[in-house]
MMTF fields as JSON, N, C-alpha, C and O atoms, coordinates in Angstrom:
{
  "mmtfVersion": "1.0.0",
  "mmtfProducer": "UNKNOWN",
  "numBonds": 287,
  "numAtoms": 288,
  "numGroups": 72,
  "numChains": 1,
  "numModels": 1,
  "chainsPerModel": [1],
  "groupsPerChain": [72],
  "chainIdList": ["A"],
  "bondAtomList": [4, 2, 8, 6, 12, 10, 16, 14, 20, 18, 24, 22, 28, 26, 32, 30, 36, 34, 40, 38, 44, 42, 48, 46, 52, 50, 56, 54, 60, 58, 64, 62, 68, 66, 72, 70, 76, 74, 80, 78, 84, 82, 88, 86, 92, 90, 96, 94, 100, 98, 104, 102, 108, 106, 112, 110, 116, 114, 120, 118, 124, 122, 128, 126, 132, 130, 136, 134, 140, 138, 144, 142, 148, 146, 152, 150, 156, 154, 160, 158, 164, 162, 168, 166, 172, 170, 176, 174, 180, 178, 184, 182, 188, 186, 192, 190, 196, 194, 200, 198, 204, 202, 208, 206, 212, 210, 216, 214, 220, 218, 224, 222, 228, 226, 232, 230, 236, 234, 240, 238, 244, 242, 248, 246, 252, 250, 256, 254, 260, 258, 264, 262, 268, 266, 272, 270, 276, 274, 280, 278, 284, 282],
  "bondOrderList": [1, 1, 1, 1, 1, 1, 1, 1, 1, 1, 1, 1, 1, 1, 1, 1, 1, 1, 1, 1, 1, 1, 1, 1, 1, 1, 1, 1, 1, 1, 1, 1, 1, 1, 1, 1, 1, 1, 1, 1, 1, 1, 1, 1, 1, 1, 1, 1, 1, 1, 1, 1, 1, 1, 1, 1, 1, 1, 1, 1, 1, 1, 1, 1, 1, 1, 1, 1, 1, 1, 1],
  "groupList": [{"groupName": "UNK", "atomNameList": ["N", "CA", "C", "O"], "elementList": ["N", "C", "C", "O"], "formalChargeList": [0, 0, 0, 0], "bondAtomList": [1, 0, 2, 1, 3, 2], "bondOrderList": [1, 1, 2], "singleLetterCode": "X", "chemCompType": "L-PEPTIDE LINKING"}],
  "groupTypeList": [0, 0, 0, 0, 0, 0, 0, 0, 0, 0, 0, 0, 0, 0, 0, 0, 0, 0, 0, 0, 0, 0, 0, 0, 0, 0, 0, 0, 0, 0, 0, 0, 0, 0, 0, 0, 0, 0, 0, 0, 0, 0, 0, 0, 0, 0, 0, 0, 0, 0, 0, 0, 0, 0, 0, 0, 0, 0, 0, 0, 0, 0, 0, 0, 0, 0, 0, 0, 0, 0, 0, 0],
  "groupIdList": [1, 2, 3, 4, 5, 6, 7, 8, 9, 10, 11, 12, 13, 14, 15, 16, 17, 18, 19, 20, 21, 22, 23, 24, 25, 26, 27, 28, 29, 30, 31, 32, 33, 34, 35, 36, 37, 38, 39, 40, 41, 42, 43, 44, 45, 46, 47, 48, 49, 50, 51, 52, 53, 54, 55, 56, 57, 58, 59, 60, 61, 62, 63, 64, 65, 66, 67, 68, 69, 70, 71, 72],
  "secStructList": [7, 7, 7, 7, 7, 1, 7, 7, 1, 2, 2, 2, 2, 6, 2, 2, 2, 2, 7, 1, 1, 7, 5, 7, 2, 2, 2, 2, 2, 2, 2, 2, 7, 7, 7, 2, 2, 2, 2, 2, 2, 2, 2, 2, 2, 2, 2, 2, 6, 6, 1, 7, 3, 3, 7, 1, 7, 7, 6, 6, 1, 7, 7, 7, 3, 3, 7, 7, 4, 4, 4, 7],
  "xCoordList": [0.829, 0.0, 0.877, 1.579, 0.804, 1.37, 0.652, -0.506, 1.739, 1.568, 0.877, 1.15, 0.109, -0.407, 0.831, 0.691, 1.773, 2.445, 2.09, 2.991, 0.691, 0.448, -0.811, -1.158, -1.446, -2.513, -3.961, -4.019, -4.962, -5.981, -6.831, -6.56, -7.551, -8.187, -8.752, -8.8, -9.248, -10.025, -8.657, -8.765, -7.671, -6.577, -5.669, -4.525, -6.126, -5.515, -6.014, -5.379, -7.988, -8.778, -8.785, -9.421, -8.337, -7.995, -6.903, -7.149, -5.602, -4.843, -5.108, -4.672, -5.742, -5.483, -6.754, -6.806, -7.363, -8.8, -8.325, -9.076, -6.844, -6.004, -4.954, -4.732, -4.412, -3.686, -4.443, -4.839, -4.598, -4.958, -3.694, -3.873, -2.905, -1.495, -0.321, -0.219, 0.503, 1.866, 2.401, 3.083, 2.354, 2.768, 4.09, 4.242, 5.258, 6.332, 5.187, 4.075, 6.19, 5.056, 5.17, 4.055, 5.874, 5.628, 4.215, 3.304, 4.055, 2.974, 1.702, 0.699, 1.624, 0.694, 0.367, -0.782, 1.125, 1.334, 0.242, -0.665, 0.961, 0.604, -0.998, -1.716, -1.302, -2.657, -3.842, -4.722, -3.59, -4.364, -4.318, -5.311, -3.388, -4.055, -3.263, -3.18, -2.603, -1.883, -0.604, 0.118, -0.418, 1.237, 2.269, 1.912, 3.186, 4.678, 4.92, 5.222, 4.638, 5.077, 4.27, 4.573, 2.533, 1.511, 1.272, 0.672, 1.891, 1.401, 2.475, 2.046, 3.882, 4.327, 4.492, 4.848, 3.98, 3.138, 1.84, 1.219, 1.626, 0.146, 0.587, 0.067, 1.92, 2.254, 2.701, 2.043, 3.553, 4.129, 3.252, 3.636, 1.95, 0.67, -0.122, -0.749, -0.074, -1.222, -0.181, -0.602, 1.419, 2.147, 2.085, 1.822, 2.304, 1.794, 0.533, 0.388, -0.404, -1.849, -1.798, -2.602, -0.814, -1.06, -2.036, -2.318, -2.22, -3.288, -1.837, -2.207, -1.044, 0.084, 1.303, 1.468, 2.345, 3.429, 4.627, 4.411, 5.34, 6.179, 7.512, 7.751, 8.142, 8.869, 10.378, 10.46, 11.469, 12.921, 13.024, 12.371, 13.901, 13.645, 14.708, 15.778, 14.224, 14.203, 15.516, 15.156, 17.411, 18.049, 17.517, 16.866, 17.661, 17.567, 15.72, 15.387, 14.986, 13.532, 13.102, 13.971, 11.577, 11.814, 11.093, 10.472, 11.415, 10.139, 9.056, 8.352, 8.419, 6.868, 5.905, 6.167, 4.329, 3.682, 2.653, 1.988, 2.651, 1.286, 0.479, 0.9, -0.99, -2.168, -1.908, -1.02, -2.638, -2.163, -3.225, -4.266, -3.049, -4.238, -5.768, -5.825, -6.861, -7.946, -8.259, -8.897, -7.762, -8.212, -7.504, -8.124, -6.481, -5.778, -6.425, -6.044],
  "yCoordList": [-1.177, 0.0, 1.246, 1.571, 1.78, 3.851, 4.783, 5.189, 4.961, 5.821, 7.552, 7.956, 7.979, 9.377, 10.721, 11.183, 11.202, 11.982, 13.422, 14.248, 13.913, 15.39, 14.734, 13.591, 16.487, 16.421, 16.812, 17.357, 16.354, 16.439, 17.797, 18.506, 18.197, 19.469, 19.838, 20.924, 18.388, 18.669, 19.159, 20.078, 18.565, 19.003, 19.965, 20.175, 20.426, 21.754, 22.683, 23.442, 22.645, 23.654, 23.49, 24.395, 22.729, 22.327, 23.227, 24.121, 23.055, 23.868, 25.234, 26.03, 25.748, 27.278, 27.639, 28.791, 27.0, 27.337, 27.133, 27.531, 26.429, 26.295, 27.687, 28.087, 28.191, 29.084, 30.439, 31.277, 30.535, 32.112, 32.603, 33.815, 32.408, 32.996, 32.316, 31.112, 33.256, 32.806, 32.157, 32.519, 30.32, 29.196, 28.718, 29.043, 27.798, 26.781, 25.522, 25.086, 25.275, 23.864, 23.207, 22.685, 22.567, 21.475, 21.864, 21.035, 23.083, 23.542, 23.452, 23.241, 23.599, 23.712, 22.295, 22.105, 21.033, 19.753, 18.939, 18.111, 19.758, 19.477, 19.57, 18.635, 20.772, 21.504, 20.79, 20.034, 21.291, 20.474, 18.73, 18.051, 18.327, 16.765, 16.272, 15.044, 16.885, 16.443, 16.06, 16.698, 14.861, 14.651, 15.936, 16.621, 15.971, 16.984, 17.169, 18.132, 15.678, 16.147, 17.016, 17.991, 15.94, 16.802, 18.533, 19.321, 18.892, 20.007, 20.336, 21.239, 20.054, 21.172, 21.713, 22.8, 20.196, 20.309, 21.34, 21.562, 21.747, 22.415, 24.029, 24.933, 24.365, 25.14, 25.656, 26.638, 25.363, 25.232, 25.672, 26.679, 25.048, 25.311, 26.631, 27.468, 26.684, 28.092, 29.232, 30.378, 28.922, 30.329, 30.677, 31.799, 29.8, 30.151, 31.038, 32.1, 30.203, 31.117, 32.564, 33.486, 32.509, 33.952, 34.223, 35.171, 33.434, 32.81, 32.643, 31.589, 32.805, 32.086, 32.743, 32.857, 33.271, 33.614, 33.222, 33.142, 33.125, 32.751, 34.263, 35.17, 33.777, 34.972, 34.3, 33.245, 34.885, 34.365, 33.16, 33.152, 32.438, 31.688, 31.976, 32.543, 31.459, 32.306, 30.9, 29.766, 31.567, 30.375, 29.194, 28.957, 28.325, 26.944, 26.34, 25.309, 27.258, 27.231, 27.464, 27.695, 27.34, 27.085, 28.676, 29.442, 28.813, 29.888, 30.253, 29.248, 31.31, 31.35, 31.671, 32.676, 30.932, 30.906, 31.276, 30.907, 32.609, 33.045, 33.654, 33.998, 33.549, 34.398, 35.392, 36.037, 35.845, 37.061, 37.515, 36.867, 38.381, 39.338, 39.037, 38.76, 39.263, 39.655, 38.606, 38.937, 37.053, 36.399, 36.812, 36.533, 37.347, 37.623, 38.328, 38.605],
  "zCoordList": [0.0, 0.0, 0.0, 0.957, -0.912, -0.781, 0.163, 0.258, 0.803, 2.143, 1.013, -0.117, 1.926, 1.143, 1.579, 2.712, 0.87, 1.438, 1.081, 1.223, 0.558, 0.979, 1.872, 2.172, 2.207, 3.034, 2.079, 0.977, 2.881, 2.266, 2.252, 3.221, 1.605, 1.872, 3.233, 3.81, 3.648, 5.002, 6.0, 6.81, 5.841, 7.066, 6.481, 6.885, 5.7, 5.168, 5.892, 6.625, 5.595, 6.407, 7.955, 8.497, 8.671, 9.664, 10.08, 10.889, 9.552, 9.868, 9.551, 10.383, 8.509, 8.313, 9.524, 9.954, 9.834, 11.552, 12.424, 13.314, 13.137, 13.876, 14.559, 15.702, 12.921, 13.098, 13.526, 12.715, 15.055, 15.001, 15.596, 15.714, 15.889, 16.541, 15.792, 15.554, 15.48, 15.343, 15.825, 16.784, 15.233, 15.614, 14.882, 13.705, 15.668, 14.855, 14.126, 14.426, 13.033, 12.466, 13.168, 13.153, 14.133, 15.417, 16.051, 16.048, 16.571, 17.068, 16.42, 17.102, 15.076, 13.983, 13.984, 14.382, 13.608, 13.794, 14.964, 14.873, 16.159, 17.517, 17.101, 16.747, 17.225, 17.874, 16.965, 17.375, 15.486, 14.39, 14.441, 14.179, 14.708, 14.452, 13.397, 13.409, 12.411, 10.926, 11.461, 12.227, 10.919, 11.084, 10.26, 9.302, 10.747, 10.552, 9.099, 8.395, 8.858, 7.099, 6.111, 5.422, 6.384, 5.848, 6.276, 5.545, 7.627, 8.055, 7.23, 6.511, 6.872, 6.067, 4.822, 4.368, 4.21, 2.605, 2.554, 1.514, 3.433, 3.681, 3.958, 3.304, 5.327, 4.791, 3.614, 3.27, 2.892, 1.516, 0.454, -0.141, 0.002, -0.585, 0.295, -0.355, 1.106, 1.688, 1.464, 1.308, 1.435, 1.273, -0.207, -0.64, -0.803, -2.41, -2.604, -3.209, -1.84, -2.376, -1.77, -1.903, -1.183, -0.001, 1.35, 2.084, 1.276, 2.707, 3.755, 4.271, 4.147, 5.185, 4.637, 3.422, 5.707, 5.637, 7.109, 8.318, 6.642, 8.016, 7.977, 7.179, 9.456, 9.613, 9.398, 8.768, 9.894, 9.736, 11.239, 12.282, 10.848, 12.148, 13.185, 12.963, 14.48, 15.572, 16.288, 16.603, 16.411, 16.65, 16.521, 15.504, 17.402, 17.445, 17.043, 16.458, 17.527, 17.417, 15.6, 14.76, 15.26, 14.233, 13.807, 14.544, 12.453, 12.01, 12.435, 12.541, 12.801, 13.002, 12.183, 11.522, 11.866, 11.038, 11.655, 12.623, 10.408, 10.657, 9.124, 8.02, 9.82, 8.375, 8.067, 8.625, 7.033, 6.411, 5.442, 5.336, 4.874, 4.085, 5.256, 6.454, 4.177, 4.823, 5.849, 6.848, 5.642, 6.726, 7.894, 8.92, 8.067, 9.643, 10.327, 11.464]
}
């Protein structure tokens, strides 16, 4: 059987209803329910659309992700 390695729409919208604060994707991961990989295929796709932006990352800790345009 082939493992599914993006995420599905439903845990896409999952995560972008998750993010109301500037979260690390561990956190995003955590809170939503999506495993690590899918949550970051999901970031990846929402920064494209412009829905999601992250900042520079912070030493050892990771980037922070947050919404943007009219949904923030």
């Amino acid at each position: 059987m082939m493992s599914r390695r993006y995420p599905t729409a439903e845990e896409v919208e999952r995560i972008l209803w998750d993010l109301e604060r500037p979260m690390t994707l561990r956190a995003i991961s955590r809170v939503s329910g999506v495993r690590y990989d899918r949550a970051r295929y999901a970031m990846i796709s929402l920064r494209y659309q412009g829905l999601v932006a992250h900042g520079p990352r912070r030493g050892n800790k990771g980037a922070l992700w947050y919404r943007r345009g009219r949904y923030a």
